[in-house]
ZARO-600355 format. One record per residue: residue number from 1; residue in three letters; chain; x, y, z of N, C-alpha, C in turn. Coordinates in nm, 3 decimals, decimal comma. Layout:
<nodes>
     n   res   chain       n_X       n_Y       n_Z      ca_X      ca_Y      ca_Z       c_X       c_Y       c_Z
   NUM   Ala       A         X         Y         Z         X         Y         Z         X         Y         Z
...
</nodes>
This chain:
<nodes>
     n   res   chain       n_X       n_Y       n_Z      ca_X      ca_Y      ca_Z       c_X       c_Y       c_Z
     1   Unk       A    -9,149     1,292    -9,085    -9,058     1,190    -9,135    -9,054     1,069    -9,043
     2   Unk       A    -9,075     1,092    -8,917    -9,089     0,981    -8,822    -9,200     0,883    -8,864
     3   Unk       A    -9,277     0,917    -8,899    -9,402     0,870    -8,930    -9,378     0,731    -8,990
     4   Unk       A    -9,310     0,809    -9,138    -9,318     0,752    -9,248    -9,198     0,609    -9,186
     5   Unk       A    -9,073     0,678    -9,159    -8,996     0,564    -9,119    -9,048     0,489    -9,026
     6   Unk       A    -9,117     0,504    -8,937    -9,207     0,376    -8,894    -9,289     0,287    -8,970
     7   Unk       A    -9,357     0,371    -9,070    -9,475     0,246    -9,117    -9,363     0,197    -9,226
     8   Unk       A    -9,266     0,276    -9,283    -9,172     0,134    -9,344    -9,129     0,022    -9,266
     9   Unk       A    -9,051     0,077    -9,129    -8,998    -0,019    -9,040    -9,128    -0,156    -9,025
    10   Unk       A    -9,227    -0,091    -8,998    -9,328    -0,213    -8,929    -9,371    -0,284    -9,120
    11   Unk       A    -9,358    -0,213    -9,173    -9,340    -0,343    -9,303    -9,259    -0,408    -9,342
    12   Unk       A    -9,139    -0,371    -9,314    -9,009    -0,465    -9,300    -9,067    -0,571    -9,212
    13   Unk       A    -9,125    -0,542    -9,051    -9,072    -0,618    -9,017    -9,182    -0,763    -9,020
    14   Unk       A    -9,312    -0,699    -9,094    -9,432    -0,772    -9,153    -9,340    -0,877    -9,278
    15   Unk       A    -9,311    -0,812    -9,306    -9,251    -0,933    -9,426    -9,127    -1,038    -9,369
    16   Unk       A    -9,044    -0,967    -9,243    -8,990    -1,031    -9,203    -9,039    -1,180    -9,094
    17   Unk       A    -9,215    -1,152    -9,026    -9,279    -1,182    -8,974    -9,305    -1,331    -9,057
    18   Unk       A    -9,376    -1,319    -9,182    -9,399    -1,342    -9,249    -9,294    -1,507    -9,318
    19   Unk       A    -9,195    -1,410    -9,306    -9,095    -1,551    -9,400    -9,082    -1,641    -9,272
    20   Unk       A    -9,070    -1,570    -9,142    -9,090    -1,643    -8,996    -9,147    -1,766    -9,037
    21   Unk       A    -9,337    -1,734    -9,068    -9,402    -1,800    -9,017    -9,391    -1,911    -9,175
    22   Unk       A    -9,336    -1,880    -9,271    -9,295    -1,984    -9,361    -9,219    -2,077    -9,290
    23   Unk       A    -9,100    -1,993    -9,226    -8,974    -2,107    -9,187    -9,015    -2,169    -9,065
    24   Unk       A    -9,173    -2,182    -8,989    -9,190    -2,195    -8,872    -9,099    -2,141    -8,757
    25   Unk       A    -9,084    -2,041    -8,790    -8,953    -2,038    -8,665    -9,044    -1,895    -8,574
    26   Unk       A    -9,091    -1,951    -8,456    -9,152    -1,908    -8,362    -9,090    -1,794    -8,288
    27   Unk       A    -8,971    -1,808    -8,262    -8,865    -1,729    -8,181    -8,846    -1,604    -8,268
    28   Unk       A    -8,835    -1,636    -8,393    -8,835    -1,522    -8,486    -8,981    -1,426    -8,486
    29   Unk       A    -9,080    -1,527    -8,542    -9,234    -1,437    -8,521    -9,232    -1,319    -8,399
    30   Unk       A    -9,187    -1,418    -8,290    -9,241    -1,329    -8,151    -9,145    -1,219    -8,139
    31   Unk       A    -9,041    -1,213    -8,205    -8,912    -1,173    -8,242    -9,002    -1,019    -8,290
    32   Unk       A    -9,019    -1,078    -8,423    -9,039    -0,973    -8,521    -9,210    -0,862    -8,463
    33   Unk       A    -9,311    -0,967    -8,404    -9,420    -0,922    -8,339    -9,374    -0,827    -8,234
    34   Unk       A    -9,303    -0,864    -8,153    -9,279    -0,714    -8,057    -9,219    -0,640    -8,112
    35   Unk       A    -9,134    -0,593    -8,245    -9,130    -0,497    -8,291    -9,175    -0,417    -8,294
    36   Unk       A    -9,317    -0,489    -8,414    -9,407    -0,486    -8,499    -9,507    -0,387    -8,340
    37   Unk       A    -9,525    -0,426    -8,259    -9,589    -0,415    -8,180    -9,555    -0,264    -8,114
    38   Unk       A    -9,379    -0,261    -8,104    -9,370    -0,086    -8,010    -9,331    -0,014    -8,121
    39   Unk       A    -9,363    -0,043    -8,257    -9,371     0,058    -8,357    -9,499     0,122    -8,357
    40   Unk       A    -9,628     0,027    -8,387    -9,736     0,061    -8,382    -9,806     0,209    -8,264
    41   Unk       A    -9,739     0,164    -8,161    -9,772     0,298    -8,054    -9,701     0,387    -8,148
    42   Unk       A    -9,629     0,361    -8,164    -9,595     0,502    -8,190    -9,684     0,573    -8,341
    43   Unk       A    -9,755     0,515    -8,370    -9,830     0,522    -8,467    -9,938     0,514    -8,492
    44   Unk       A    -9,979     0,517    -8,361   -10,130     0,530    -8,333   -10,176     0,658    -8,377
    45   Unk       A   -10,105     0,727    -8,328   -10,166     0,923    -8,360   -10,204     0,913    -8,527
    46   Unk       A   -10,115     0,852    -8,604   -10,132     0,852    -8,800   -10,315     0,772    -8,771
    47   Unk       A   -10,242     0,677    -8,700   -10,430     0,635    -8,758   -10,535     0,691    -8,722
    48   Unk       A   -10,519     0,715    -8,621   -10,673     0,809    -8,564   -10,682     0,964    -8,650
    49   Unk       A   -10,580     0,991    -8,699   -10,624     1,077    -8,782   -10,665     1,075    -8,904
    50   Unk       A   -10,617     0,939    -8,989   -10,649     0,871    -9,105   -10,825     0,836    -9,113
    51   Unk       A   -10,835     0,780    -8,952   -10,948     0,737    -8,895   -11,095     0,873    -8,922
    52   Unk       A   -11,016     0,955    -8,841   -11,093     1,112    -8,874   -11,118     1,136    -9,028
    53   Unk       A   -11,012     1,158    -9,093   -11,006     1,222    -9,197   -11,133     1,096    -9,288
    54   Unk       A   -11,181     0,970    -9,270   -11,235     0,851    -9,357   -11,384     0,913    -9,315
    55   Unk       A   -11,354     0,950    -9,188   -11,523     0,999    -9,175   -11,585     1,101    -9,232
    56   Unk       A   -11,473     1,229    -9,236   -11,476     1,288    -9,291   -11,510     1,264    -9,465
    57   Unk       A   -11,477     1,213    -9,501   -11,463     1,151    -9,668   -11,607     1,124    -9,658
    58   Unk       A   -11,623     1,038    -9,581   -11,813     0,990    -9,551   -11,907     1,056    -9,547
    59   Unk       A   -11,858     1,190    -9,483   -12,028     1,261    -9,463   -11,981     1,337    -9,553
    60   Unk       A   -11,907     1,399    -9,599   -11,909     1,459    -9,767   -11,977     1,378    -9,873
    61   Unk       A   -11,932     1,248    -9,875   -12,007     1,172    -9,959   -12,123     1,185    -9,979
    62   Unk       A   -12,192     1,127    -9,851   -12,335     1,145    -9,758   -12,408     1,296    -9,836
    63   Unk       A   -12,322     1,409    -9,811   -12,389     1,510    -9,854   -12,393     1,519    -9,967
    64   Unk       A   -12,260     1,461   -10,130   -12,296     1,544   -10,208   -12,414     1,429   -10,286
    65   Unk       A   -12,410     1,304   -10,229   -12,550     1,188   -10,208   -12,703     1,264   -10,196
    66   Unk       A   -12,713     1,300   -10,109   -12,839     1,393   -10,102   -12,819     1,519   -10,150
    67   Unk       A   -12,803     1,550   -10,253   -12,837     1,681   -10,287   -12,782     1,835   -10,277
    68   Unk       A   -12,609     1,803   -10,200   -12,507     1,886   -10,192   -12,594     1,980   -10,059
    69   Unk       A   -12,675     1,912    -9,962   -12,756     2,000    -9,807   -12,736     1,962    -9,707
    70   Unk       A   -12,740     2,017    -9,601   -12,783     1,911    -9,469   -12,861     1,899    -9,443
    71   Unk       A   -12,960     1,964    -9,524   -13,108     1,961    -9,483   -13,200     1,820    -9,483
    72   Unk       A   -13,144     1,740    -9,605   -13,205     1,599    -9,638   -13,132     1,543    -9,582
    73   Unk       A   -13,051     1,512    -9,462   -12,968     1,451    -9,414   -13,044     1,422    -9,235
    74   Unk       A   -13,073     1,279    -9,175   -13,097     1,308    -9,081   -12,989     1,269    -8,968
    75   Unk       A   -13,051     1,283    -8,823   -12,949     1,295    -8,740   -12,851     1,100    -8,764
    76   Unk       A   -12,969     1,009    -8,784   -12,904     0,848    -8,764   -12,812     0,884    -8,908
    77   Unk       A   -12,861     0,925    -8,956   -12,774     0,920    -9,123   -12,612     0,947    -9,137
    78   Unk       A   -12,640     1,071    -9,052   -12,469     1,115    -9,006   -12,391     1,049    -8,891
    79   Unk       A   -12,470     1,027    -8,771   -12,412     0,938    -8,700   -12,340     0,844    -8,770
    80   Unk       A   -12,387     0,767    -8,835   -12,392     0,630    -8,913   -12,234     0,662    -9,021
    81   Unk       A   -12,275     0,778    -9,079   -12,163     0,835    -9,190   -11,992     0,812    -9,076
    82   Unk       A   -12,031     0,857    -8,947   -11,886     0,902    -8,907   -11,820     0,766    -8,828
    83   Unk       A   -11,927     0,631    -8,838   -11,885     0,563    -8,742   -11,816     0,431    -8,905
    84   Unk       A   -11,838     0,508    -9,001   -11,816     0,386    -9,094   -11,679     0,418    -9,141
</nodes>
């Protein structure tokens, strides 16, 4: 649940960022950016696993692409799959 109430918070405060940089008001941006900013740590762990899980998605792809094997699959092919 922490999670989630963070990535709402840091979209609040994106939109709040946002009308900032309509109203030019600088004090507000930098305002709303360091928020925006010690939310994100704390939300690093969601992405790197989001991050994992995309590569994952990739070399499944990759495999059921060639022929549902690993056999037709070479070593640059998968490298390549987990870095995209």
């Amino acid at each position: 649940m922490e999670q989630v109430d963070g990535v709402e918070k840091v979209g609040k405060y994106i939109n709040n960022w946002n009308k900032c940089l309509e109203q030019k008001d600088l004090t507000g941006m930098n305002r709303e950016y360091n928020k925006i900013k010690k939310k994100l740590e704390n939300l690093l762990p969601i992405e790197n696993t989001i991050q994992e899980a995309r590569s994952i998605e990739n070399i499944q792809t990759l495999i059921k692409n060639k022929g549902n094997t690993l056999e037709n699959i070479s070593e640059d092919e998968l490298k390549l799959a987990k870095i995209i």
